[in-house]
N, C-alpha and C positions, 0 to 999 in steps of 0.2 A: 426306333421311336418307342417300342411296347419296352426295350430293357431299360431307356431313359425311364421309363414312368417306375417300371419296377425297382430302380436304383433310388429315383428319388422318392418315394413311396416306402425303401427301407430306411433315407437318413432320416425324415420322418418319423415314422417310429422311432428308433435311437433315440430322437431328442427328444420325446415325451417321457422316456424312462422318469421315474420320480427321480430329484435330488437327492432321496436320503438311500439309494442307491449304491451311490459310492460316497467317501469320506472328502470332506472339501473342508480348506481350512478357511472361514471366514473373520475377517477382522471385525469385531463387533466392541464399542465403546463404550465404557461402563460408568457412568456417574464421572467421567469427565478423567477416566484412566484405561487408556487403551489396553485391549484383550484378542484372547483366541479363541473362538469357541470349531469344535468340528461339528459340520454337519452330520448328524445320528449322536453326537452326545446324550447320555443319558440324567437324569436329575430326578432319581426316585423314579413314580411314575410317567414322567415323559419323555419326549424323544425329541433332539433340537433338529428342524426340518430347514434348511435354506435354499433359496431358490434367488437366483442372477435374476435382477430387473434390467439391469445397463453396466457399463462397464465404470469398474468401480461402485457399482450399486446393487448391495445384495438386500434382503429382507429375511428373518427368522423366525420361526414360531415356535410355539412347546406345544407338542403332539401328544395324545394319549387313545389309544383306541381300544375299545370296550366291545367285549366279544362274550357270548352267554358261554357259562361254563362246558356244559354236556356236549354241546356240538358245534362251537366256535362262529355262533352265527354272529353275524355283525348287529349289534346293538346302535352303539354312535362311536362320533369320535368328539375328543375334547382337543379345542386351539386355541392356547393362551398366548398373549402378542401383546404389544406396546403401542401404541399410535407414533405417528412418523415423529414429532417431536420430543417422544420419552417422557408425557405427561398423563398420559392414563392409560389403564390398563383393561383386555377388554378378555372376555370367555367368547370363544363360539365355537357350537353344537351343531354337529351333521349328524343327520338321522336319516333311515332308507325312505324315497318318496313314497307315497301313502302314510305316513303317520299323521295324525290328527293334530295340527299345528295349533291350531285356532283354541284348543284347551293347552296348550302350551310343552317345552319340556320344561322342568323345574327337578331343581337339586334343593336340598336341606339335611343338618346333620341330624341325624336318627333321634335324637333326644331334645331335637327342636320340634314345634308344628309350624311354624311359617317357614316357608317354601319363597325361592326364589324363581320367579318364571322369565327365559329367556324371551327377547322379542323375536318373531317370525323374521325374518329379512327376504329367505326368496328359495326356489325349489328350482330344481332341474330335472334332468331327464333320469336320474339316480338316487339322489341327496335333496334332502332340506334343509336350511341354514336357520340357526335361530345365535340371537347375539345378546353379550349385555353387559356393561362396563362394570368391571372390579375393581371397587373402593377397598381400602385397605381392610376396613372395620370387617365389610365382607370375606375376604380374602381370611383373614383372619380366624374368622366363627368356621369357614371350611377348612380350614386348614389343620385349628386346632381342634377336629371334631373326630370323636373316634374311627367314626365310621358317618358315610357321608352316603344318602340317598338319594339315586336320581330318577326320571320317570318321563311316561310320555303316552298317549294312547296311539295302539298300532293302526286302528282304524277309527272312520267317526263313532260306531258304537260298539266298538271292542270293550274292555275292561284294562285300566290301568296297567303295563308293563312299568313294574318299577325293580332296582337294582342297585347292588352297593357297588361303590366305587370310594378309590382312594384320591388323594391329590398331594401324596407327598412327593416333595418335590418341586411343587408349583411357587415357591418363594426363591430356592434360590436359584430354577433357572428362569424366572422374570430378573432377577437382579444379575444375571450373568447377558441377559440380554437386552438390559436396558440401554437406550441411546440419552446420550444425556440433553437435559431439556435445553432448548434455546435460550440464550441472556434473554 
C-alpha cells in the first residue's frame, strides 16, 4: 500500500510539470486560417505557454516574466490571452502575495503621465492576479513606446517599486494566437 501511495504520489508530480516544459505542437486558428504554434515559441519578449483543457481542447497564452536585474528576484509576470471567442484582448499581472493591491499595478510609457492600473482579481497562497482588457488604441501607446514603465507597492506603506519593461512582441503573438470570432 505505502509504494501504491508513493507511485502515485510520483504520477502526480509528473503531471504538474508546467506545459512549457516540453514542446507540443498546438493547432491554434488564426482569423479564420489554420496554424501552428509550439508551445515555448517565442515573439520578442514572450513566451507561447499552452496547457490541454479536454481532448481536442488546448488554450494559450503570451508569457513574459520580469526578474530585477542584480539578483534575479521575481518582480511579476505578464499574460497576454484572447477570450474564448477571439473578441478581446485582456493583460494579466501576477505579482508575489504581499504587494499592496488596493493602490494597484499600473504600467505607462515613460513619456506618458497617465498610467494604466490593472484590476485586482484574487490572491493565493503565492501570487496576486490583477487583470485588464487591451483595446487596441492601448495596446498600441505600449507598444509603440520606447520604453514602457511598470510599478506596484511591495507593501501597504512601502515606497513605489517601479521598473522598465518591454512588450515587443506582444502584437504579433496575439495575432498568432487569435481564435477567430464567432459569425
Amino acid at each position: 500500500m505505502l509504494r501504491f501511495r508513493n507511485a502515485a504520489l510520483l504520477i502526480a508530480a509528473c503531471l504538474l510539470i508546467p506545459a512549457s516544459a516540453v514542446t507540443q505542437e498546438v493547432a491554434v486558428p488564426d482569423a479564420g486560417a489554420a496554424g501552428r504554434i509550439a508551445n515555448g515559441s517565442k515573439f520578442g519578449n514572450w513566451v507561447v505557454s499552452c496547457q490541454a483543457l479536454a481532448v481536442n481542447e488546448t488554450t494559450c497564452v503570451l508569457s513574459q516574466q520580469l526578474l530585477r536585474a542584480n539578483d534575479n528576484a521575481f518582480l511579476a509576470e505578464l499574460l497576454a490571452f484572447w477570450n474564448a471567442d477571439g473578441t478581446q484582448k485582456f493583460m494579466a499581472v501576477r505579482v508575489p502575495t504581499g504587494v499592496y493591491l488596493p493602490s494597484g499595478f499600473a504600467l505607462r510609457p515613460e513619456d506618458e503621465s497617465e498610467e494604466t492600473r490593472f484590476v485586482r482579481q484574487t490572491c493565493g497562497r503565492d501570487l496576486c492576479e490583477g487583470l485588464i482588457e487591451v483595446t487596441d488604441d492601448l495596446e498600441g501607446r505600449w507598444v509603440g513606446a520606447e520604453k514602457l514603465l511598470g510599478g506596484y507597492r511591495p507593501g501597504r506603506t512601502a515606497e513605489a517599486l517601479v521598473f522598465t519593461l518591454s512588450l515587443a512582441g506582444l502584437t504579433e503573438g496575439l495575432a498568432a494566437l487569435r481564435v477567430a470570432p464567432a459569425e
